[in-house]
N, C-alpha and C positions, 0 to 999 in steps of 0.2 A: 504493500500500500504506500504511496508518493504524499508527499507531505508538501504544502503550500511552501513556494519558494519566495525566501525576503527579497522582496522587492527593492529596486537603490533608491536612492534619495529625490533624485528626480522623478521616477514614475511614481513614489509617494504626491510628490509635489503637481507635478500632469496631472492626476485622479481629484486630486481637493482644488484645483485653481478653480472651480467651477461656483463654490462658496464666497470668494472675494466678491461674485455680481451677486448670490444671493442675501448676502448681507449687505451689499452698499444698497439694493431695493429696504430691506429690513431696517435699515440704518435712517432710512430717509424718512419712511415712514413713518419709525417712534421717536425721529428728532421732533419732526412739522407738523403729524395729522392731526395731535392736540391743537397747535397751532391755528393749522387750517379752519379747525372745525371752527376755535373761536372767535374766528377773525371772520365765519361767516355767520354768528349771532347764538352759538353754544353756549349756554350757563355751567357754569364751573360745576355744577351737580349733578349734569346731564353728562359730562365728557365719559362714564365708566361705562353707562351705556352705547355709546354712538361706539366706542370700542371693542364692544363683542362680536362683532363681526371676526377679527383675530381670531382668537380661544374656537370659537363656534365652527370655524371653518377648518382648523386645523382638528378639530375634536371626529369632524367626517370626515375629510380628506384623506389625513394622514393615515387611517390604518384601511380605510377602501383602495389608495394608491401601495399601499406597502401589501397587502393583498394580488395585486393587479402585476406588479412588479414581482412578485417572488415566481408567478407561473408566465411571465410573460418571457419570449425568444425570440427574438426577429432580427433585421438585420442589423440595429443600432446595440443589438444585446438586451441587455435583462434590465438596468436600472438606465441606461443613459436615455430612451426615449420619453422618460418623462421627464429627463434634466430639460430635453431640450422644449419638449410642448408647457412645462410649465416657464420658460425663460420668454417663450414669445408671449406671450398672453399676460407676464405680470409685465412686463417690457412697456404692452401698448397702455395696460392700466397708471404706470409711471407717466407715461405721457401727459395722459387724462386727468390724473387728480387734481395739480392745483390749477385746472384749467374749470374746474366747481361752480355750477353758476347758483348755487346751492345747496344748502346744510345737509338734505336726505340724497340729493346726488351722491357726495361725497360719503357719504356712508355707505351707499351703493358702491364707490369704487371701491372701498377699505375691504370690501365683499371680496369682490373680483380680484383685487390683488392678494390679498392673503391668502384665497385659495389656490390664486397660481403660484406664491411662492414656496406653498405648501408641498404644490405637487411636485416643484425643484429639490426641493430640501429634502422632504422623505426619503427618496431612494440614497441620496449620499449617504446616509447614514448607514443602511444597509451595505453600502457600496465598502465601506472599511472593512464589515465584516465577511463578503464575500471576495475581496484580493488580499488581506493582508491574514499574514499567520498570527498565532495569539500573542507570540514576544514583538511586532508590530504594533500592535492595536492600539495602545498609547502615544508610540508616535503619530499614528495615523488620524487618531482624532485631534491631536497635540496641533498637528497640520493644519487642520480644517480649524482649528481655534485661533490658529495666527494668521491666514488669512478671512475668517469673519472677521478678526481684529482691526486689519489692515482695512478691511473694505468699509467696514464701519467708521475708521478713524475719516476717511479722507468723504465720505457722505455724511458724516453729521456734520462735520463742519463747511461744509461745500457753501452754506449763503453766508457763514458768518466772512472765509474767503473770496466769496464773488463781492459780496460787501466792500473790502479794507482794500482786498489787494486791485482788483477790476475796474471799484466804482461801481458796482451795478447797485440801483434801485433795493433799498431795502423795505424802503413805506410805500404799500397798496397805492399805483397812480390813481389819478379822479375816473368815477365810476368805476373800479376796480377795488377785488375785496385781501386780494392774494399778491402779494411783493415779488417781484420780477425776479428777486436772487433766489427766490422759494421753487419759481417755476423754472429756471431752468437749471435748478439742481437738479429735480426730475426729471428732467429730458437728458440730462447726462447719465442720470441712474440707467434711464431705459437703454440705454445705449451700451452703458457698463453691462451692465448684466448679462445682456444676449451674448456678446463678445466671451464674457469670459466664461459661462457655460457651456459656448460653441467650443473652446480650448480644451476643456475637459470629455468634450465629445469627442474630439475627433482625434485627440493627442495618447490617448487610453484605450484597451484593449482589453474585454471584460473573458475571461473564462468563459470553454462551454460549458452545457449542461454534462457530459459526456469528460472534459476535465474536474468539474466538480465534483462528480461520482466517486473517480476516482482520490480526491484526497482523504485522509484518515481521519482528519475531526467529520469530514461530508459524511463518511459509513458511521462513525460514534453515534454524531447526533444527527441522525435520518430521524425524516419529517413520518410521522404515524401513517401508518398501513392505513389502505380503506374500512377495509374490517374494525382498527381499532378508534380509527375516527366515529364510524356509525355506535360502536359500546361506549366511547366516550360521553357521545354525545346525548343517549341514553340512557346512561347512569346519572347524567345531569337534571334530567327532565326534570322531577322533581324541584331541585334548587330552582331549577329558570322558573316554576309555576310559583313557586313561596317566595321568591327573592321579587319577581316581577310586580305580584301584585301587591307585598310592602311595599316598595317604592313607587307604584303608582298611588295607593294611601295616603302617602308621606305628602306626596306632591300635593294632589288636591287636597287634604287638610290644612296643610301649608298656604296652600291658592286663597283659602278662605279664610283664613283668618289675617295674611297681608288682605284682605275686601275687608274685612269686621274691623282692623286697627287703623284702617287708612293709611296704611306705609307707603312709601315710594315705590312708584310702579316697576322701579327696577330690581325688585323682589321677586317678583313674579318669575323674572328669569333661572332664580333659583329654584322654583319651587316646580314650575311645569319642566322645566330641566329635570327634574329628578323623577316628576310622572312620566315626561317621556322614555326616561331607562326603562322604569317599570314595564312600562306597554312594548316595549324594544323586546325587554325579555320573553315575556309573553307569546310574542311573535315565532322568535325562538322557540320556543316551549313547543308551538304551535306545529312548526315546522319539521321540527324535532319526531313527534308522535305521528304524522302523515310518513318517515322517512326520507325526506328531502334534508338529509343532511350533509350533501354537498352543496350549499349552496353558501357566497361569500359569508350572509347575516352568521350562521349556525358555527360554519369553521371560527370565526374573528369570536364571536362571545363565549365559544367553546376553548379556544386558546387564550381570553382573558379566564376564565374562570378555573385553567389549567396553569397560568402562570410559574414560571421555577420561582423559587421561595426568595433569591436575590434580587429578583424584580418588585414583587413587593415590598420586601423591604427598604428598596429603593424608590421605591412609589413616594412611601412618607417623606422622603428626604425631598424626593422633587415637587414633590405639593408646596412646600414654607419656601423653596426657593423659588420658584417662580410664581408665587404669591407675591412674594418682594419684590421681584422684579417687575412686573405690570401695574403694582404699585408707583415703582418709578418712575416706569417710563409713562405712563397717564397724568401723572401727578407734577413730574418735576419741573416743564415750565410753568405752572400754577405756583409752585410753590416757591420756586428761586424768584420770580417777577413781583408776587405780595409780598414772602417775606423780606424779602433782601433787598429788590429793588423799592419795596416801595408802591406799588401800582398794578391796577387788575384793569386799568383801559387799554384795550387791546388797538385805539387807532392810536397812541401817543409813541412816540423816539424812544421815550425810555422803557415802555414794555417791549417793544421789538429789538433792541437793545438786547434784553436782560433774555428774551426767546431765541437772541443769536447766539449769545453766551452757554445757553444752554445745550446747544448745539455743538461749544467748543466742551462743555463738560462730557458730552456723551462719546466725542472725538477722543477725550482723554480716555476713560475708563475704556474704551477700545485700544484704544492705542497700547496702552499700560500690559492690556490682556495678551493682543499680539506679540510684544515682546515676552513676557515670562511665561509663554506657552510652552517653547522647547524648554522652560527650565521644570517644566512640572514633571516631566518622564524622571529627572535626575532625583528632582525633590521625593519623588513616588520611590523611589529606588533606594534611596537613602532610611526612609520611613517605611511609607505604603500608601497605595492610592487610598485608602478611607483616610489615615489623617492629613494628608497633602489636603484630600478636601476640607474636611473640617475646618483647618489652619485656612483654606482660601473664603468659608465661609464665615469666619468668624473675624475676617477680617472687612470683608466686604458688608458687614450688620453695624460693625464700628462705622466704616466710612458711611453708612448710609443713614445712620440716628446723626452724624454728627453735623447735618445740612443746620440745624435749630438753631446750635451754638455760634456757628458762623457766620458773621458779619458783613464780610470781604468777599465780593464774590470770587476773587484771584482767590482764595483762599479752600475753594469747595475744588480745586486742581488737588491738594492732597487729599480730600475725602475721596474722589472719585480714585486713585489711586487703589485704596482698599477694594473698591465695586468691581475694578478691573480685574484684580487678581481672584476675586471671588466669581467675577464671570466665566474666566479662563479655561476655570478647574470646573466649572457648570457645563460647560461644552464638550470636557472630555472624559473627568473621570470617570461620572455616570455611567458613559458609555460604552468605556474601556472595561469596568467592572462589570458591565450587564451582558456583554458578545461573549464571554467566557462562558454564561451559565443558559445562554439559547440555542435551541436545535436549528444547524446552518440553513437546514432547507426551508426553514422560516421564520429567517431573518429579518424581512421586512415587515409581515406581518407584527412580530410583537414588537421590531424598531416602532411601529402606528401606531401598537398597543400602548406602548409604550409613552407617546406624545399625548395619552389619557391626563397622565398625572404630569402633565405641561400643563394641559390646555385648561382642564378642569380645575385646577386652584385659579387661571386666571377669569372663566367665566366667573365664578365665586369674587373674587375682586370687582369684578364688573356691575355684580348683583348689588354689592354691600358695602364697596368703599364709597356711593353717592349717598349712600344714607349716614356713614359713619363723619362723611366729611360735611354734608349738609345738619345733620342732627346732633352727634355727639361732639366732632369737632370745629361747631359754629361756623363752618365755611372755610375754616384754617389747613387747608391742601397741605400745611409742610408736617401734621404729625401726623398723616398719610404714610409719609416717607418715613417717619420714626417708627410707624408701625412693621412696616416693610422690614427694618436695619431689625427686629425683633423678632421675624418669621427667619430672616436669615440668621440669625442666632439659634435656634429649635431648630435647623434643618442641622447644622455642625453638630448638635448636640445628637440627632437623631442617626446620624451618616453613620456613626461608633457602633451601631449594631449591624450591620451589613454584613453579610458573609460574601467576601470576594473569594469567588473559587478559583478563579485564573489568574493570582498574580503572580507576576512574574516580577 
């Protein structure tokens, strides 16, 4: 039996260039689309809503695409055809956004683009674990954290540079709601991204299915028999019938009592979110007992509810981290422009100001990430990928409580220092730690599953930080952020239990 051979440094680097364009879209859109939205007449307590589009789209996307991907062969190979269909389609939504003639357009585009960059991004993820062997896998994601780094560094900051260095227009011309340096950072994103997707297409050479067979983790961890797919699925019934309709319970009791207390309608997302699993299972259940258990619904909630015990455990960790994170990025030009600058008028110099700055803080904490990415392999090496993360999350909960105390906005350059290093170690060691303990042949599938406990702590933000910033924090977006640097704290705390079975 042949064993995956290491790859050099550069066909590492060919296979991830393809992230640089998916992040500088990603980049654009959690520097400006808060921005956008309020600069075409968003209330500071509405922004967590007009946001879930994000969470939402990657909540279906990514394990329907990581599904789609794991049985598809054609002539592009197994994961690069949806590098490429999702680079054109989030490409023309770049164009499109701050081109808004309107607050519900633009949450239409926030649509369209996140599920196209969704459907880019999935397969990468996949894509490390089907070329690189297990003593790789750190480097491989290591890769793909220094160029999201990099792509992000130079798309947050793109207006505050068209700005200083160019001259371009930073204040909305007359009859115009969106600043010139805003839109055609976008139009350079659209542009960046196809390119460097295209690189990764065409520069990279995926395994057949017929070489796969052959290497010795592909026979280890082969994907279940049909036989034991249909007993799996079988043995489950049960669970899906008692698990579906608590959760459909949950919702609609939930549903009625946000209608009895009057709470903010962006409750509701939580609560029908969680009836809709219910009836999801159900469906499952449904499908289950006819026999139709080849089909995508049955395999995907039969491999969540099959999960290896490291994914779970893993779950919890990526819930409070990217709870924090969509905290941030929703929150933070709210929060650096009231608390720091001084001002929530979104047509005045010094709010666009203090929304470009923000731009150069997001630039940093990418930046920061990019660089000590290769040092995480060393730092993992030296310790172990659970506390390398820990250490990067407990430092990035410091830098992210400490926006309160700080005055200066030159001064939130060291806080985001912490975020960066905290981001870094978000990008890879999850994932390094999690391709160890999944069956190869489906890879993509729980990489999707996996984007659950992404997406779903941030719909959850979306539901409850307009309530917490409208009711309990009287409109104050920056202990938003405090709350965030605190969820990041519970996730380092929580990482210490993980059992990584592949390290190396």
């Amino acid at each position: 039996m042949k064993k995956k051979p290491a790859l050099s440094f550069w066909q590492i680097w060919n296979m991830s260039f393809g992230f640089l364009g998916i992040q500088f879209g990603f980049a654009l859109q959690n520097a400006n689309v808060s921005r956008i939205f309020e600069s075409l007449g968003a209330k500071v307590e509405d922004i967590p809503i007009l946001w879930i589009a994000a969470p939402v789209t990657g909540l279906i996307i990514q394990p329907i695409i990581g599904h789609m991907s794991d049985n598809t062969w054609g002539r592009f190979g197994r994961r690069r055809p949806y590098f490429l269909a999702g680079a054109i389609l989030a490409s023309l939504a770049l164009l499109f956004m701050p081109n808004s003639p309107t607050l519900w357009i633009a949450a239409g585009l926030l649509w369209m683009m996140d599920a196209s960059i969704n459907i880019s991004m999935e397969p990468f993820r996949a894509f490390v674990g089907d070329m690189l062997p297990g003593k790789q896998r750190t480097t491989g994601f290591a890769m793909q954290s220094f160029f999201i780094g990099t792509g992000a560094v130079i798309a947050s900051a793109l207006p505050w540079v068209l700005t200083n260095w160019f001259n371009v227009s930073n204040v909305a011309a007359v009859g115009e709601k969106i600043p010139q340096s805003v839109k055609l950072s976008f139009y350079l994103g659209g542009a960046v991204f196809l390119l460097a997707v295209l690189w990764t297409v065409f520069s990279t050479k995926e395994y057949s299915p017929e070489e796969l067979a052959e290497y010795e983790a592909e026979k280890k961890h082969s994907s279940p028999k049909s036989e034991e797919l249909v007993t799996s699925s079988k043995n489950l019934l049960p669970r899906f019938i008692r698990s579906g309709l608590i959760w459909l319970i949950i919702g609609i009791v939930g549903s009625l009592i946000i209608y009895q207390m009057g709470w903010l309608k962006e409750l509701y997302v939580l609560s029908v979110g969680l009836g809709t699993f219910g009836l999801i299972l159900l469906v499952t259940a449904w499908y289950t007992r006819q026999g139709m258990v080849h089909n995508g619904l049955v395999e995907v909630i039969t491999d969540l509810k099959n999960m290896p015990k490291t994914m779970k455990q893993l779950a919890i960790v990526q819930f409070f981290s990217w709870f924090a994170l969509f905290a941030m990025w929703i929150y933070c030009t709210s929060a650096v422009t009231s608390h720091i600058y001084g001002t929530s008028d979104t047509t005045s110099a010094l709010y666009n100001e203090g929304a470009n700055w923000v731009g150069i803080l997001m630039a940093t904490y990418n930046g920061f990430a990019a660089l000590i990415a290769f040092l995480l392999p060393v730092l993992a090496k030296w310790t172990s990928r659970k506390m390398t993360h820990a250490i990067a999350l407990v430092c990035g909960g410091i830098g992210l409580a400490s926006f309160y105390i700080v005055k200066d906005p030159h001064m939130l350059l060291f806080s985001m220092l912490g975020v960066g290093f905290a981001w870094a170690s978000i990008l890879s060691m999850p994932y390094a730690i999690l391709t160890g303990s999944l069956p190869a042949q489906k890879m993509g599938t729980y990489m999707g599953i996996f984007n659950f406990f992404i997406v779903i702590p941030q719909i959850l933000a979306a539901s409850i930080l307009g309530f917490f910033t409208k009711v309990i924090f009287e409109g104050h977006a920056i202990y938003s952020l405090i709350l965030g640097g605190v969820s990041l704290l519970i996730a380092a705390f929580s990482v210490m239990f993980v059992d990584d079975v592949d390290q190396h």
